[in-house]
C-alpha positions, -999 to +999 in steps of 0.1 A: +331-025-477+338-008-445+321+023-454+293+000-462+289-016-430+293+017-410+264+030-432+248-001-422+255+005-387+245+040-388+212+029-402+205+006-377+211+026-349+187+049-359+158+027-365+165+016-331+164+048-314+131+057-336+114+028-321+118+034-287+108+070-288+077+059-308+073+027-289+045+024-261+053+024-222+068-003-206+034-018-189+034-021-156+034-053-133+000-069-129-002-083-092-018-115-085-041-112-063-034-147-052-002-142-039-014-107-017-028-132+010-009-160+028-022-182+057-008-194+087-004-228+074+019-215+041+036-195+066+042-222+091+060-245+065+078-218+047+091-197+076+126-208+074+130-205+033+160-192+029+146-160+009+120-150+036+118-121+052+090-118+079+078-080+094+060-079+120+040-049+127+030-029+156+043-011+187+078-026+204+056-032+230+036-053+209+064-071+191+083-080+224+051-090+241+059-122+212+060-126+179+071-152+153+108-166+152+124-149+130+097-120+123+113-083+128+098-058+141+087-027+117+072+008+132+054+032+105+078+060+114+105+036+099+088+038+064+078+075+066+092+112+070+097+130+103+067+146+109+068+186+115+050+213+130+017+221+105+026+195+077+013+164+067+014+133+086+027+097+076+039+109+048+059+083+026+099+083+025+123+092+006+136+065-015+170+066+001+154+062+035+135+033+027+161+013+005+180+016+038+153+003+058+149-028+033+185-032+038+184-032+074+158-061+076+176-080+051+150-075+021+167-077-013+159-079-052+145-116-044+131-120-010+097-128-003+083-110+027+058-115+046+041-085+064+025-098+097-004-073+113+000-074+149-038-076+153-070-071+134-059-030+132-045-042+095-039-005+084-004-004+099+009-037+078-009-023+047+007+006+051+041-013+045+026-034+021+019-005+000+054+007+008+072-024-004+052-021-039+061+014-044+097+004-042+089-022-068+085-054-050+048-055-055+050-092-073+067-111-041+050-090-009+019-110+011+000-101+039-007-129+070-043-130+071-056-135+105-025-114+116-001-127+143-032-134+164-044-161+144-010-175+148-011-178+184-044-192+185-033-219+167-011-225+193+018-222+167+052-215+182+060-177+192+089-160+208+104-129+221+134-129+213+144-108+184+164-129+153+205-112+154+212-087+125+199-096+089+222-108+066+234-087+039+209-077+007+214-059-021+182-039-026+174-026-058+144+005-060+121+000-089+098+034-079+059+026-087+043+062-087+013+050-105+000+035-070+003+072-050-025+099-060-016+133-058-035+159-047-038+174-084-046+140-097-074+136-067-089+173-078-091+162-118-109+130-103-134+153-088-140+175-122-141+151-146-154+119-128-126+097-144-120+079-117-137+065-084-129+085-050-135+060-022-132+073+014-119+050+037-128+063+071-156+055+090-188+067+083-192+095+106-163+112+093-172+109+062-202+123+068-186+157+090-190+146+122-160+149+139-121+144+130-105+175+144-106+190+106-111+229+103-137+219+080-152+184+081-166+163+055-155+145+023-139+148-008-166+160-035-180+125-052-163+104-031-181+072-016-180+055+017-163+021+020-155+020+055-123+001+067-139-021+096-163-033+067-137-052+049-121-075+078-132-092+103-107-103+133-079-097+113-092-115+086-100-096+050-138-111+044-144-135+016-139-125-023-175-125-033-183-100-004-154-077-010-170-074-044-206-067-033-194-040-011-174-021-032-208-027-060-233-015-032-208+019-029-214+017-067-176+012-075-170-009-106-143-019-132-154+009-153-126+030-144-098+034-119-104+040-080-084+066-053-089+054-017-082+079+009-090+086+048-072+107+075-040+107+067-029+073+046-032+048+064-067+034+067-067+044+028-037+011+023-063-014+036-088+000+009-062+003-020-050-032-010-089-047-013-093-030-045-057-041-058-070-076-045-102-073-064-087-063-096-092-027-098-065-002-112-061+017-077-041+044-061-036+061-025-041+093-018-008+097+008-021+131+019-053+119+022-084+144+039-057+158+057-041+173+027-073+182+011-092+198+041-063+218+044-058+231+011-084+263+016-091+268-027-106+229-024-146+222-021-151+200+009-188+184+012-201+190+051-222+181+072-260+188+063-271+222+077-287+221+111 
């Protein structure tokens, strides 16, 4: 009998371990696009929930020149690697470096945050945005739409004093490649068309003119979605014309989208729209700075005088 049951064991074991080598990848979380936007009236009567974090934005100057009680203040240099002589710029973290910076604002496996844009300039807060979701909290992230400005012209309450230390989190790292392009990914993008290319920048560096690049221009089949076309005052624009845009650039559902600009950050406000709007989408982090850069790549200039 007990050779029986170890058989049986044995057996079982083994079909187990057959099925997950032959079973299909664990899918990804969906996000829900109607959670990637709060207002400043869900904010205003859940700013003191227990599990929220708030992260406000901007320069120190900004942040101390007022802010919501209770919001912390978040540079881009917190979330990304010291820059150095000729390499890239804003360049995302190592995950050590930003589990510690979740830590240290008192984010853990089940807070809700809340990423406040100082101003309309949303690049900065989508730049954490897309941050938090790469570390796997993607499902419980929002942005404040109107940014902090909206806020105060609501006459809301602000402050400037900064809230004590956080209290203590446990924060667990659940790394979401899929949402970072690399630079290999980008150039099979531009070979085999599987994928959209949108540039984020505005139109006259897209077009060459301009950008302090050694050589000007855009991606090969990339299109033009510029960032100051999807906001207005800190506010992203409606649904319906979020959608026309991207159709007019002739980006559809048909297959998956890259957004890119200088040197990732404009490119978060585009990933973020098209993650809003239902598309499969990833960042390029080196972005036109990488890729102008990298001498073997084509780069498409400005028309011939």
């Amino acid at each position: 009998m007990r050779r029986l049951m170890g058989a049986v064991l044995v057996a079982s074991s083994l079909a187990t371990a057959a099925a997950c080598r032959h079973a299909p990848p664990r899918a990804m979380p969906v996000p829900n696009p109607a959670n990637m936007l709060v207002t400043t009236a869900w904010l205003a009567e859940h700013q003191s929930d227990r599990d929220l974090v708030m992260l406000h934005v901007g320069s120190k100057a900004q942040y101390d020149s007022g802010h919501i009680a209770g919001a912390r203040h978040t540079a881009l240099d917190e979330v990304a690697l010291p820059n150095v002589p000729g390499g890239l710029t804003l360049q995302l973290a190592g995950v050590e470096q930003l589990t510690a910076w979740a830590v240290r604002n008192g984010i853990g496996d089940r807070t809700r945050v809340i990423v406040i844009p100082h101003d309309g300039a949303l690049q900065s807060a989508t730049r954490v945005f897309i941050t938090l979701a790469y570390l796997g909290a993607m499902d419980r992230i929002s942005l404040l739409n109107g940014s902090y400005q909206a806020w105060k012209s609501e006459s809301r309450a602000v402050t400037t004093t900064a809230p004590g230390a956080a209290p203590s989190a446990t924060f667990t790292p659940k790394l979401r490649p899929d949402i970072i392009a690399t630079i290999a990914q980008v150039e099979a993008a531009t070979n085999d068309n599987t994928r959209h290319i949108v540039d984020a920048r505005l139109t006259r560096f897209f077009n060459g003119d301009g950008g302090g690049y050694p050589r000007p221009g855009h991606i090969p089949t990339a299109v033009n979605v510029p960032l100051s076309s999807v906001s207005t005052n800190g506010y992203l624009k409606p649904i319906g014309e979020l959608k026309t845009l991207f159709a007019h650039a002739g980006v559809d559902q048909s297959k998956p989208v890259i957004t890119y600009c200088h040197i990732g950050q404009q490119a978060t406000l585009l990933w973020f729209v098209a993650t809003m709007l239902g598309h499969d989408a990833r960042m390029f982090d080196g972005s036109f700075q990488e890729w102008s850069g990298t001498a073997r790549l084509p780069v498409v200039g400005p028309p011939a005088k």
